[in-house]
DRENPA-3360 file (N, C-alpha, C; in nm, 2 decimals, always signed):
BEGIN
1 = XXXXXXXX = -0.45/-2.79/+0.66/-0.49/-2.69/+0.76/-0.43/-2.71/+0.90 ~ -0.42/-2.84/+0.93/-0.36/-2.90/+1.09/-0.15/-2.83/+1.09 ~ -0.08/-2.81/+0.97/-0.02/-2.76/+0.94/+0.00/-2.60/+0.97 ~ -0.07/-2.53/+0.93/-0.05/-2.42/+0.90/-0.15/-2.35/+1.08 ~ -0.23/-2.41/+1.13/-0.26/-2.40/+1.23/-0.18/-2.39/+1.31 ~ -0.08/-2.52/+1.30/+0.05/-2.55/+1.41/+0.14/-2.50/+1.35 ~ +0.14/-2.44/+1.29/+0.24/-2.36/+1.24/+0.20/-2.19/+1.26 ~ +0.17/-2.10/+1.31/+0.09/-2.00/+1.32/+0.05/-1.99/+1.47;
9 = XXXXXXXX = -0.02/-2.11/+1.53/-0.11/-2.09/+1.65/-0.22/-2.03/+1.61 ~ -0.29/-2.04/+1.47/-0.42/-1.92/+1.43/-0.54/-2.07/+1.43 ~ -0.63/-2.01/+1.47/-0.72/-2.10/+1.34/-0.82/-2.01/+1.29 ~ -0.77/-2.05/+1.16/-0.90/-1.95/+1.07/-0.99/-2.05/+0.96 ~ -1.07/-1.95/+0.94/-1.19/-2.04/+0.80/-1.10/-2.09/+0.67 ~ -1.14/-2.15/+0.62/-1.08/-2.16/+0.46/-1.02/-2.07/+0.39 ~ -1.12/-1.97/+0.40/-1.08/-1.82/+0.33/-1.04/-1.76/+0.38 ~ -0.98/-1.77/+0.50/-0.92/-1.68/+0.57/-0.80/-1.73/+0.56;
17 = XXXXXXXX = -0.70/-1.83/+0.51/-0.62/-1.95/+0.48/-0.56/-1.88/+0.35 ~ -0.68/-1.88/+0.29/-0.67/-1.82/+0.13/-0.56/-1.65/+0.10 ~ -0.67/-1.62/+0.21/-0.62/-1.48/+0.20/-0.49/-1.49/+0.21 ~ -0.48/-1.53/+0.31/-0.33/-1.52/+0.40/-0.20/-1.61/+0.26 ~ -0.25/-1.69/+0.22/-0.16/-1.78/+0.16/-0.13/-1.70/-0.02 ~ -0.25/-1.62/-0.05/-0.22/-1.59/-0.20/-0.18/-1.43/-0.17 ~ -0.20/-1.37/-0.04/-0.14/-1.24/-0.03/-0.07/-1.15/-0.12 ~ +0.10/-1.26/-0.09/+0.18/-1.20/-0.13/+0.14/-1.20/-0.29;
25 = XXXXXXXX = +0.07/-1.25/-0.36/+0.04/-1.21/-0.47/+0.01/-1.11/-0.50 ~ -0.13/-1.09/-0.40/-0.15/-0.94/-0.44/-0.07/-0.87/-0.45 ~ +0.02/-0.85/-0.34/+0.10/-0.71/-0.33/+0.21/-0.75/-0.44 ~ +0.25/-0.85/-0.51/+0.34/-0.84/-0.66/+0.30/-0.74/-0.74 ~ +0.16/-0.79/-0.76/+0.08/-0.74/-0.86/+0.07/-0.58/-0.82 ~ +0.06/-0.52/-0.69/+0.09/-0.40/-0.69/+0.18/-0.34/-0.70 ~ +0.33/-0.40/-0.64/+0.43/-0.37/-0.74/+0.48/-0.38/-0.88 ~ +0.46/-0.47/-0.92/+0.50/-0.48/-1.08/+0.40/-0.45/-1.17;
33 = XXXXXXXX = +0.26/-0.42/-1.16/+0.16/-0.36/-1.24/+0.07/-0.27/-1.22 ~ +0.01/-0.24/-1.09/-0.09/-0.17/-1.07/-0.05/-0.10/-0.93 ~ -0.01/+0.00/-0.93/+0.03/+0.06/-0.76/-0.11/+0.11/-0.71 ~ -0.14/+0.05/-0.59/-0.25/+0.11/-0.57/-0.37/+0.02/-0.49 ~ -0.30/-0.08/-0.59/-0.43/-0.23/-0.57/-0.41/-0.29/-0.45 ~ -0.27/-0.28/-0.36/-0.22/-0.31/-0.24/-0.35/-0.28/-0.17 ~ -0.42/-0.17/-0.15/-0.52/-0.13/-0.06/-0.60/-0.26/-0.05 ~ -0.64/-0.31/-0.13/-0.71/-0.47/-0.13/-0.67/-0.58/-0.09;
41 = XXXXXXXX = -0.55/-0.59/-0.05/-0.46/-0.69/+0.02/-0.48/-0.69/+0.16 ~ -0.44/-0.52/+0.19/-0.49/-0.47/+0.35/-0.61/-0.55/+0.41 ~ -0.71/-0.47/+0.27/-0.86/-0.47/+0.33/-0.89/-0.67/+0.38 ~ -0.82/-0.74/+0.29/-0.88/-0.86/+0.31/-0.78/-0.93/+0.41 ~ -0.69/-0.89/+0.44/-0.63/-0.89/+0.54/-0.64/-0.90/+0.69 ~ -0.72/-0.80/+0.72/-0.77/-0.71/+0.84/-0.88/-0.79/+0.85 ~ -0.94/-0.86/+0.75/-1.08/-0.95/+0.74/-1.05/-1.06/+0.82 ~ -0.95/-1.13/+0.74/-0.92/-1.29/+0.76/-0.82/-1.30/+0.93;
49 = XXXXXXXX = -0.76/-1.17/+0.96/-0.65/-1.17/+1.08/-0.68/-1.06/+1.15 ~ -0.73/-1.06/+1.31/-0.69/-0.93/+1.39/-0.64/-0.83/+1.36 ~ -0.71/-0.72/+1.32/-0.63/-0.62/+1.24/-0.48/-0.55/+1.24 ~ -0.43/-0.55/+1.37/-0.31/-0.57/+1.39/-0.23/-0.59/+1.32 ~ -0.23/-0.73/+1.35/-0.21/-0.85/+1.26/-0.18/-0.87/+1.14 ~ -0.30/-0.85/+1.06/-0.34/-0.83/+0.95/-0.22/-0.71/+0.88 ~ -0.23/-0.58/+0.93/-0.11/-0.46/+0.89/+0.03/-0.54/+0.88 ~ +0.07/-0.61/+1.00/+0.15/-0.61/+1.04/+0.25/-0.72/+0.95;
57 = XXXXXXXX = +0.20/-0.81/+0.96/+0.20/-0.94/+0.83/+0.25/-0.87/+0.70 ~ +0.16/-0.81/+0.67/+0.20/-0.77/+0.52/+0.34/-0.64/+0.50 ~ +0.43/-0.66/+0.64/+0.52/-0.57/+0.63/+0.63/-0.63/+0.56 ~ +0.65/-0.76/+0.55/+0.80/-0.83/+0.51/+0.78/-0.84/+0.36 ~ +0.63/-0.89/+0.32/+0.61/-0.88/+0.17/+0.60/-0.72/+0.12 ~ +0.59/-0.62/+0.16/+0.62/-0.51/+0.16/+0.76/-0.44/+0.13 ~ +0.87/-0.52/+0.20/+1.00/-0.46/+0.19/+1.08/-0.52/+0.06 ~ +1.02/-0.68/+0.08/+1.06/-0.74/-0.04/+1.02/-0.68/-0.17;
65 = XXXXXXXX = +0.94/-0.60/-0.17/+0.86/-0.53/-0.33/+0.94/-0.46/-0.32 ~ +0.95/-0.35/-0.20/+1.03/-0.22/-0.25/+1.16/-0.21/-0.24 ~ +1.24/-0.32/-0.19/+1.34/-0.31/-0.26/+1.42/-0.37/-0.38 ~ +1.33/-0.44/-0.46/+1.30/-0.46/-0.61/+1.25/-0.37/-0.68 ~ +1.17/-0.33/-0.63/+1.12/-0.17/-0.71/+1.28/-0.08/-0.73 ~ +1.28/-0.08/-0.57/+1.37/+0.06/-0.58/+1.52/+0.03/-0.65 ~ +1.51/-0.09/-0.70/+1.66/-0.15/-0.75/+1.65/-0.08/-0.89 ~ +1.52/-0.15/-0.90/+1.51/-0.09/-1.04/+1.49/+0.03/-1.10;
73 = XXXXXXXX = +1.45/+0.16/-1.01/+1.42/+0.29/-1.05/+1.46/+0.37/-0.98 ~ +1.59/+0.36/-0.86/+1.64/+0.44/-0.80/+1.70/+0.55/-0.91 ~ +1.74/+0.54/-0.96/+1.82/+0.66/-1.11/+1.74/+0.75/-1.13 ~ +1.63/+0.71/-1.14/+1.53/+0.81/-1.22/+1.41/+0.88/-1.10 ~ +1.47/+0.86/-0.98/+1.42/+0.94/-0.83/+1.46/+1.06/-0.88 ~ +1.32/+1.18/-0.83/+1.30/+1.31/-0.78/+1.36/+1.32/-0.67 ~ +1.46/+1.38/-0.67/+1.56/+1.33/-0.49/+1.49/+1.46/-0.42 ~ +1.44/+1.59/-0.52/+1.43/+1.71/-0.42/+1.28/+1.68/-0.35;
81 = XXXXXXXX = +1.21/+1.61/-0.47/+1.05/+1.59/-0.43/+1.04/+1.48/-0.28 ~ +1.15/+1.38/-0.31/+1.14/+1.26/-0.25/+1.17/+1.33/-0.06 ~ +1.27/+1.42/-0.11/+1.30/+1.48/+0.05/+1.18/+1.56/+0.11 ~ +1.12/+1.63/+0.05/+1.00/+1.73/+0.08/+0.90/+1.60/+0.15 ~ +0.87/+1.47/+0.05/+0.78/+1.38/+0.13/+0.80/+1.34/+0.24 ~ +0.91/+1.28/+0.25/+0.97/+1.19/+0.34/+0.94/+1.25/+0.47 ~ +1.00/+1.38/+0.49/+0.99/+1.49/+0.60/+0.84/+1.52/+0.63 ~ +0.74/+1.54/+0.56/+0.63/+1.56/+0.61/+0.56/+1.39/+0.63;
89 = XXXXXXXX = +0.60/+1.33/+0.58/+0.56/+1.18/+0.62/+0.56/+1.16/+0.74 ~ +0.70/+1.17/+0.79/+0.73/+1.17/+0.93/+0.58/+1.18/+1.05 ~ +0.53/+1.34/+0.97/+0.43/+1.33/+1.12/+0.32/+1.28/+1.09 ~ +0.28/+1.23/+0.95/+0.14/+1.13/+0.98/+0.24/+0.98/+1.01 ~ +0.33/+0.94/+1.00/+0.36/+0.84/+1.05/+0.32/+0.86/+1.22 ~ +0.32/+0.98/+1.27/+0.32/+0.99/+1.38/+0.23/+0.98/+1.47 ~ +0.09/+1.03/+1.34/-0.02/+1.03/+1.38/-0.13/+0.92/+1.37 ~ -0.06/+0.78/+1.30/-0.05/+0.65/+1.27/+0.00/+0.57/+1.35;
97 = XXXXXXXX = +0.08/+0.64/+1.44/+0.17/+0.52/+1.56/+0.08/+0.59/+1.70 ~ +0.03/+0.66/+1.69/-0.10/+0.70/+1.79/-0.25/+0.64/+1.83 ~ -0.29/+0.63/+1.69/-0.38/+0.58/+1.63/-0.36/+0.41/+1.66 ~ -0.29/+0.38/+1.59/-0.24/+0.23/+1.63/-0.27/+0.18/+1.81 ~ -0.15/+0.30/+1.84/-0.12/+0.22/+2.03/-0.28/+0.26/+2.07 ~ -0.37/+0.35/+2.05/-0.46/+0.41/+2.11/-0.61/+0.30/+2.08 ~ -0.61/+0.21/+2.03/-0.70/+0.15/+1.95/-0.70/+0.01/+1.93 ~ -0.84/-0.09/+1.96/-0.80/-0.19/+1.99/-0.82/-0.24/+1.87;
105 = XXXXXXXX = -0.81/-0.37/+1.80/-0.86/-0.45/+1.70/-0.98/-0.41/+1.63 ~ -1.09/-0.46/+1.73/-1.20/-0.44/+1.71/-1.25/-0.28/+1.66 ~ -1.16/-0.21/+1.71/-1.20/-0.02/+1.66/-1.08/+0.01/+1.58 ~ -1.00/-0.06/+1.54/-0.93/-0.09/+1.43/-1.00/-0.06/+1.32 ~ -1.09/-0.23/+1.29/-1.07/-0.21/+1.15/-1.19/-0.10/+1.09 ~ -1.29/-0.06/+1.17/-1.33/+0.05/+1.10/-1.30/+0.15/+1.08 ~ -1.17/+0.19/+1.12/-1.09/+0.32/+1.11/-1.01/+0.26/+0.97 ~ -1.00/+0.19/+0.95/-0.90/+0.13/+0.84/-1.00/+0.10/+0.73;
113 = XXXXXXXX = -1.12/+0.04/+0.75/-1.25/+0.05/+0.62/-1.26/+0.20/+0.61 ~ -1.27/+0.32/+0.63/-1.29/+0.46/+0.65/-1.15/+0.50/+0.56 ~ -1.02/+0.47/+0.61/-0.92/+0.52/+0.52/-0.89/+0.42/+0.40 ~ -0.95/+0.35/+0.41/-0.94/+0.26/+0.23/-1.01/+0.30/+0.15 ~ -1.16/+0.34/+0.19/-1.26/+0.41/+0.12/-1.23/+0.57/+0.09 ~ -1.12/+0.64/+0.21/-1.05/+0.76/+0.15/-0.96/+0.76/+0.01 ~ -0.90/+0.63/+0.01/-0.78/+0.63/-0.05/-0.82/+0.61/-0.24 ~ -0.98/+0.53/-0.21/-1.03/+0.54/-0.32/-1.10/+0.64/-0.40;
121 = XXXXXXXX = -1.10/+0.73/-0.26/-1.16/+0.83/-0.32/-1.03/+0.92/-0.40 ~ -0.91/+0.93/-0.35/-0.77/+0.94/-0.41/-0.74/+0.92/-0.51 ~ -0.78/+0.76/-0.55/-0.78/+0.69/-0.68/-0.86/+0.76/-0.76 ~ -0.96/+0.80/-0.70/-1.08/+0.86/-0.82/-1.02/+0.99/-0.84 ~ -0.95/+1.05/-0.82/-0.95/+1.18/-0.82/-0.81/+1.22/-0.92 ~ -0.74/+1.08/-0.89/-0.60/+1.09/-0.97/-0.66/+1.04/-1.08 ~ -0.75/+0.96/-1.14/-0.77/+0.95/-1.28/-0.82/+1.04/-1.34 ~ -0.91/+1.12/-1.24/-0.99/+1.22/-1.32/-0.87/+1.33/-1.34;
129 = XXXXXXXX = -0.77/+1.32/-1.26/-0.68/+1.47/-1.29/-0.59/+1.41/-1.44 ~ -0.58/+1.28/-1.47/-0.51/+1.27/-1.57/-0.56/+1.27/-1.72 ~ -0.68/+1.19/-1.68/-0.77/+1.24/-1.81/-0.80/+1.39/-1.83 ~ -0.80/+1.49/-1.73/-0.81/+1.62/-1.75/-0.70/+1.71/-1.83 ~ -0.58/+1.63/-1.77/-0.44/+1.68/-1.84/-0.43/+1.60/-2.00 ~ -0.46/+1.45/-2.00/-0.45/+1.46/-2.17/-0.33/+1.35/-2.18 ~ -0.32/+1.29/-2.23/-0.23/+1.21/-2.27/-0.10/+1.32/-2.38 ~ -0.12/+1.43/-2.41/-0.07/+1.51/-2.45/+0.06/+1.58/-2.36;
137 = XXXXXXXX = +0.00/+1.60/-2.27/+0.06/+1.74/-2.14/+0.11/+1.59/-2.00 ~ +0.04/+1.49/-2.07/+0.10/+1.40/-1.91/+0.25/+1.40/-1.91 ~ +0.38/+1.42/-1.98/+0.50/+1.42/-1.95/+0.55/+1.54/-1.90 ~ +0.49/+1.67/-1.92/+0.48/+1.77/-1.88/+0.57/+1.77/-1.74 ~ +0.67/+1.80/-1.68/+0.75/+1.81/-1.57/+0.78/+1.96/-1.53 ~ +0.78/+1.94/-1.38/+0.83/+2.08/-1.28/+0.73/+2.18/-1.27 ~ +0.58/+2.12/-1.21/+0.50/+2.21/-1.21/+0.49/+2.25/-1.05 ~ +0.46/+2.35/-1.05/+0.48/+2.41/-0.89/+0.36/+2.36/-0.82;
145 = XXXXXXXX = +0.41/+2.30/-0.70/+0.26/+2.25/-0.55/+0.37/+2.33/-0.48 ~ +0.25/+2.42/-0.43/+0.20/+2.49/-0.33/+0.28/+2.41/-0.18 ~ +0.37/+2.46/-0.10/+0.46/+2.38/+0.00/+0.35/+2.32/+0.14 ~ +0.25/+2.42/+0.11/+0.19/+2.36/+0.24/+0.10/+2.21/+0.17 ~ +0.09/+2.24/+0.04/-0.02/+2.12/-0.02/+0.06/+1.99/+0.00 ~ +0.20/+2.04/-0.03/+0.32/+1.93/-0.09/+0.34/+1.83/+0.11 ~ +0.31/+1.94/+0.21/+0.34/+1.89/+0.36/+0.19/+1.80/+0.39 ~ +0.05/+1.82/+0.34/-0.02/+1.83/+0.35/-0.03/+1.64/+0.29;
153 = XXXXXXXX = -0.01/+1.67/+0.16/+0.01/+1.52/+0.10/+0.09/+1.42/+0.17 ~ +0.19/+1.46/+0.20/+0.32/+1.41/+0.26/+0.26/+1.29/+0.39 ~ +0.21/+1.40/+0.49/+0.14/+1.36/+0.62/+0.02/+1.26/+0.59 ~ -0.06/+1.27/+0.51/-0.15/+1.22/+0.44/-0.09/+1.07/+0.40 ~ +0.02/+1.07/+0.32/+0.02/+0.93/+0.29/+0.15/+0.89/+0.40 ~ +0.20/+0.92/+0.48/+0.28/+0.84/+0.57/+0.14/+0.78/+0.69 ~ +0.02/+0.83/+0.71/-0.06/+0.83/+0.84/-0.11/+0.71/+0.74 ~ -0.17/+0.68/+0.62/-0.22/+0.62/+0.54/-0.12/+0.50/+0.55;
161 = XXXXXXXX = +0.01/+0.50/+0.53/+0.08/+0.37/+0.50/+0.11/+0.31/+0.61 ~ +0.13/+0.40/+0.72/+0.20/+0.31/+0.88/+0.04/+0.27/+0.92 ~ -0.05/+0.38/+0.90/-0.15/+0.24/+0.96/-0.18/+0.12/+0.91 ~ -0.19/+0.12/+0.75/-0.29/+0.06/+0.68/-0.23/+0.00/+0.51 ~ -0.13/+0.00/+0.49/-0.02/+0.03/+0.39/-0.09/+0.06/+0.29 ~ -0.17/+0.16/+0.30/-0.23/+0.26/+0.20/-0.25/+0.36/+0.18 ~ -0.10/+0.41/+0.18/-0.06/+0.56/+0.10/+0.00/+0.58/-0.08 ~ -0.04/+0.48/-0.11/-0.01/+0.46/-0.23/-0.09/+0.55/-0.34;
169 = XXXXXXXX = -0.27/+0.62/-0.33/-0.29/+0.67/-0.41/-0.30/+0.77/-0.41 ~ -0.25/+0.82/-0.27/-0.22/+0.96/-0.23/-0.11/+1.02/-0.27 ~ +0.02/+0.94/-0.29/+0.16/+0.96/-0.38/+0.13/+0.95/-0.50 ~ +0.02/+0.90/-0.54/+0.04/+0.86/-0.68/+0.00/+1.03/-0.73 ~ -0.15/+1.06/-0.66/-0.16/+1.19/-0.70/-0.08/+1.30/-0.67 ~ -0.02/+1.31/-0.56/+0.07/+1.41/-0.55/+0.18/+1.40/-0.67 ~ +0.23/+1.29/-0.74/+0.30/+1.34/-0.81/+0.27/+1.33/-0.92 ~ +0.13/+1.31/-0.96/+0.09/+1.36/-1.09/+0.04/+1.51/-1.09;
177 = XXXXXXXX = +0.03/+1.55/-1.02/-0.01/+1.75/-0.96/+0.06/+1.80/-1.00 ~ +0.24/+1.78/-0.96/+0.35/+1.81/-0.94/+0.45/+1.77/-1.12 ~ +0.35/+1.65/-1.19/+0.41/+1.69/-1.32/+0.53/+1.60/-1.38 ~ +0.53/+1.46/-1.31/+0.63/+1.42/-1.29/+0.58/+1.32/-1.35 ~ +0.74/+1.31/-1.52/+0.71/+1.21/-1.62/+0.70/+1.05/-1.57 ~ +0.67/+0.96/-1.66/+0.71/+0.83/-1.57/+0.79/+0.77/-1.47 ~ +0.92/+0.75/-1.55/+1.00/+0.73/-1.51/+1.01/+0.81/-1.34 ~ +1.06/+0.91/-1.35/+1.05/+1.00/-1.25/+0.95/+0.97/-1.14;
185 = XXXXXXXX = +0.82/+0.94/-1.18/+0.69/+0.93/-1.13/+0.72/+0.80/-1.02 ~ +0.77/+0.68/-1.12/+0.81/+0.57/-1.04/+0.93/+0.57/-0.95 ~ +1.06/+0.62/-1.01/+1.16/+0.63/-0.90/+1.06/+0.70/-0.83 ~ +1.04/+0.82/-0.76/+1.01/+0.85/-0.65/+0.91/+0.81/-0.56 ~ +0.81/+0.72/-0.62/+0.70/+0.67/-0.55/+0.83/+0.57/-0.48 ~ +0.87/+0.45/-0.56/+0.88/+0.31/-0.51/+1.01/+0.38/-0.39 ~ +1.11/+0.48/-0.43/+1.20/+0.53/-0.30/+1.10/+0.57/-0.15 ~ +0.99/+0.65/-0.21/+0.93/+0.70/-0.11/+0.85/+0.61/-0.03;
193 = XXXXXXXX = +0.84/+0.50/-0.08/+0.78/+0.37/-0.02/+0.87/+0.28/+0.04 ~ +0.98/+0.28/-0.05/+1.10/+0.22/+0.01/+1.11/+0.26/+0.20 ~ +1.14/+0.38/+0.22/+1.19/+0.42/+0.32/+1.05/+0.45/+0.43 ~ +0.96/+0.49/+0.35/+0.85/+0.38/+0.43/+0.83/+0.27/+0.51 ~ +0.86/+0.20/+0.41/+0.83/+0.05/+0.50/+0.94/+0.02/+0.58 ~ +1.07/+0.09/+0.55/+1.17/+0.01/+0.68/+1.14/+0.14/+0.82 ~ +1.12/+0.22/+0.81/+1.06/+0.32/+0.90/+0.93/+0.26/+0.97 ~ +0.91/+0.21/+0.91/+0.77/+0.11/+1.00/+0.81/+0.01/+1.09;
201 = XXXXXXXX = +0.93/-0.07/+1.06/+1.01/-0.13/+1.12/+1.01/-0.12/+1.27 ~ +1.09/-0.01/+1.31/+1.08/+0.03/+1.46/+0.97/+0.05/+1.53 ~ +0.87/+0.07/+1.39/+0.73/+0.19/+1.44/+0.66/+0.07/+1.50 ~ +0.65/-0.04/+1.48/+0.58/-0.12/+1.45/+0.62/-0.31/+1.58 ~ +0.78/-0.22/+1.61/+0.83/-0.33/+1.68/+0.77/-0.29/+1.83 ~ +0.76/-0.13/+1.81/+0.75/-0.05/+2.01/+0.65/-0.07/+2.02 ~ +0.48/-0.11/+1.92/+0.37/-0.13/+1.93/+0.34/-0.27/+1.97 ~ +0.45/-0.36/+1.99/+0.45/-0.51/+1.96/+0.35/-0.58/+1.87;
209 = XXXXXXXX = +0.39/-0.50/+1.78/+0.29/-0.60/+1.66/+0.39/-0.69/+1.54 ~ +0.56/-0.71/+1.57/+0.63/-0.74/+1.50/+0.65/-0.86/+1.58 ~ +0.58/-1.00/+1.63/+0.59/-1.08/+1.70/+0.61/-1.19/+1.62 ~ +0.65/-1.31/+1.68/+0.70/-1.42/+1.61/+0.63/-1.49/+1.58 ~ +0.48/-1.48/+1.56/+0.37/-1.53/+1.56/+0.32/-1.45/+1.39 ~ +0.31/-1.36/+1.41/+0.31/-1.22/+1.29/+0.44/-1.28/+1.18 ~ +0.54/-1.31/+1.20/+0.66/-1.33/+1.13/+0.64/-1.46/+1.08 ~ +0.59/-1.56/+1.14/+0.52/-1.69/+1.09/+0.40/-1.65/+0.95;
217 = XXXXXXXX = +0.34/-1.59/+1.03/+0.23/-1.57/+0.92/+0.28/-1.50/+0.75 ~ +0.39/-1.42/+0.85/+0.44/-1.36/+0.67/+0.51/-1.44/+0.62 ~ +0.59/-1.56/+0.70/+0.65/-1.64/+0.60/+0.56/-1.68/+0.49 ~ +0.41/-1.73/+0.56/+0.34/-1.83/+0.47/+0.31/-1.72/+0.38 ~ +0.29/-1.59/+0.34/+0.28/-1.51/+0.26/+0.37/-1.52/+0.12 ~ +0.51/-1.53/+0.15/+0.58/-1.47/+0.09/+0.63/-1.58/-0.06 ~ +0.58/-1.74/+0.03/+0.59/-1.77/-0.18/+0.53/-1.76/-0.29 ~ +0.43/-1.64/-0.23/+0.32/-1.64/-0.38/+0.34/-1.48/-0.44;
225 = XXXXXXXX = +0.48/-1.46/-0.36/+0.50/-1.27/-0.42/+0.59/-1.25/-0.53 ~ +0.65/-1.36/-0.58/+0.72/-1.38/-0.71/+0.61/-1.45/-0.79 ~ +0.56/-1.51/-0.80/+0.45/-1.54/-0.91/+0.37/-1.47/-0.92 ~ +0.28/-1.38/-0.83/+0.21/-1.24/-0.84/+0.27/-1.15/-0.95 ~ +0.42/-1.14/-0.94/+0.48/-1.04/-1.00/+0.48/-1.10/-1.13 ~ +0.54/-1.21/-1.16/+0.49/-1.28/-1.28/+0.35/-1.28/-1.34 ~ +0.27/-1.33/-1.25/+0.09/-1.28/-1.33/+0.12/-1.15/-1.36 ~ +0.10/-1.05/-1.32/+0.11/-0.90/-1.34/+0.18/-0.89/-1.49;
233 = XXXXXXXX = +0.29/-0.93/-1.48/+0.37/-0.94/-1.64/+0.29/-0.97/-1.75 ~ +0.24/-1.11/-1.67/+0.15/-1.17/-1.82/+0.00/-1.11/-1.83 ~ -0.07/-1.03/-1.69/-0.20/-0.99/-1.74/-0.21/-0.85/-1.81 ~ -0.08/-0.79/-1.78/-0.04/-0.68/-1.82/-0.09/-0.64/-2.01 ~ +0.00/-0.72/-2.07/-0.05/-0.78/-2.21/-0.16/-0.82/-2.28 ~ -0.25/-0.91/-2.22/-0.41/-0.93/-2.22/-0.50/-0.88/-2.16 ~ -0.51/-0.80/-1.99/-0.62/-0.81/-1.97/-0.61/-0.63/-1.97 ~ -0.69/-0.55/-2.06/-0.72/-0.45/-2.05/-0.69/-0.36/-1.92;
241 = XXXXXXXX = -0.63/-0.27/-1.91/-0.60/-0.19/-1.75/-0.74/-0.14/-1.70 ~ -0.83/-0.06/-1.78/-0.90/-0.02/-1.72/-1.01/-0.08/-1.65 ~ -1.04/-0.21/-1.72/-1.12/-0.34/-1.69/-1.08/-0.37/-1.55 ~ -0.92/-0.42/-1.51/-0.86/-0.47/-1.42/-0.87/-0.39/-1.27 ~ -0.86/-0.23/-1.34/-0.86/-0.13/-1.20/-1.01/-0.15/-1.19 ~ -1.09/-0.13/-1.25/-1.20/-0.14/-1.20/-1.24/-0.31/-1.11 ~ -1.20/-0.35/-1.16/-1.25/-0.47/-1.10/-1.16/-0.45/-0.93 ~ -1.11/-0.45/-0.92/-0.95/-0.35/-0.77/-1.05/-0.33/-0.75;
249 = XXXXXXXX = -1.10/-0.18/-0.81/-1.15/-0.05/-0.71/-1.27/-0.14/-0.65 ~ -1.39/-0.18/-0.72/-1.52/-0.26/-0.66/-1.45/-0.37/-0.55 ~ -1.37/-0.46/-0.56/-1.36/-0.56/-0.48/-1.32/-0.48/-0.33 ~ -1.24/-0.37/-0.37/-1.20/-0.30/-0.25/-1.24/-0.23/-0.15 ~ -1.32/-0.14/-0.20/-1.49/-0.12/-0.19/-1.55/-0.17/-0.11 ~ -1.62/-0.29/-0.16/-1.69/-0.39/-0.09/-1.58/-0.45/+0.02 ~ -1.50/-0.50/+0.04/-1.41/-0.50/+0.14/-1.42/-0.41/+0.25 ~ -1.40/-0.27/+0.20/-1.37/-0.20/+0.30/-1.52/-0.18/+0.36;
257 = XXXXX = -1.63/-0.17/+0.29/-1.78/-0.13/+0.36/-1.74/-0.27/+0.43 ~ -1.71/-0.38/+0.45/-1.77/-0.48/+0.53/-1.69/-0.46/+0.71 ~ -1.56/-0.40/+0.66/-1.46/-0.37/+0.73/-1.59/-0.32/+0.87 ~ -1.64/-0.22/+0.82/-1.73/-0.12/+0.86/-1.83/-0.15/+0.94 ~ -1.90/-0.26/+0.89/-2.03/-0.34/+0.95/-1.97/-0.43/+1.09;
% end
């Protein structure tokens, strides 16, 4: 503890040590198995560190996912879908770099318990649309969204990811609306995240939340985001998906209500 103290300038509880130290697992695990579950990284994030803080940390284990992702699935990007997002991302990023400078810590995190509990409500909404469609019709590609719905999503998960890096179930559904087979499904999410997170970069430096103190903290993150991605591999195989999301969605949940209190 006397280490990572003097190393940081933080002091935190045990579990707040915890958090910080097995992080970057989580977010493996959101990359390489479950997109989505990142929201639970945030939420306990924002717990254990000044919310700020907390966002801000988890941006370097962020870049490192997605550009492993995007190595791997750049080919099979929606480049027309990817451009429509990106563009309407822009202005919830905008309205996330607002929100941010306008808001202290303390009125932070229940704006960020409030959009986590959105995002699950997102979650819930994308499973219900896929069970609706059928394991039949899910490859189904090029179905038409409506441009203002398609601007609408867009702004939705850029305000969702610059604040809180949780725009992830908001992409997920927009591009299961839109009809888009796997492959496809994933190039365009992990690009569209890609260019996300380095756009946060600047967003994030003019707020001064990209400090050397924050950069410390993400080092201590970032050796547990290659063995995350490894767990993910091997729970992938044994532990049932739907078991696992559920166990995400509750822990997240409860996270985010505490955010709140």
């Amino acid at each position: 503890m006397e280490f990572l103290e003097s190393f940081t300038g933080l002091t935190l509880p045990w579990w707040g040590w915890a958090i910080v130290l097995l992080s970057g697992a989580g977010v493996g695990i959101a990359k390489a198995a479950l997109p989505g579950s990142g929201i639970l990284v945030t939420a306990l994030m924002v717990m254990a560190l000044p919310a700020r803080m907390g966002v801000a940390a988890m941006l370097p284990m962020m870049l490192v996912g997605s550009v492993v992702s995007v190595k791997k699935y750049w080919r099979f990007t929606d480049r027309k879908q990817l451009t429509v997002l990106v563009s309407s991302a822009l202005l919830g990023l905008g309205a996330g770099y607002l929100i941010l400078r306008n808001t202290s810590n303390e009125q932070l995190k229940p704006v960020i318990g409030v959009m986590i509990l959105l995002m699950l409500a997102f979650q819930q909404g994308n499973e219900y649309l896929r069970r609706r469609r059928g394991a039949g019709s899910a490859g189904e590609s090029g179905q038409s969204v409506a441009p203002a719905l398609t601007m609408v999503f867009g702004a939705l998960a850029g305000m969702g990811t610059g604040m809180a890096n949780a725009g992830s179930p908001i992409i997920s559904l927009y591009l299961l609306m839109a009809g888009l087979p796997k492959l496809p499904f994933l190039g365009t999410s992990t690009a569209f995240f890609f260019v996300m997170d380095f756009l946060k970069i600047p967003m994030y430096l003019s707020l001064g939340m990209l400090t050397g103190q924050v950069l410390r903290v993400s080092l201590l993150t970032l050796p547990s985001l290659i063995p995350g991605m490894w767990l993910a591999f091997w729970m992938a195989g044994r532990i049932p998906q739907g078991v696992f999301v559920r166990l995400i969605q509750v822990l997240t949940a409860v996270a985010a209500i505490k955010l709140l209190m």
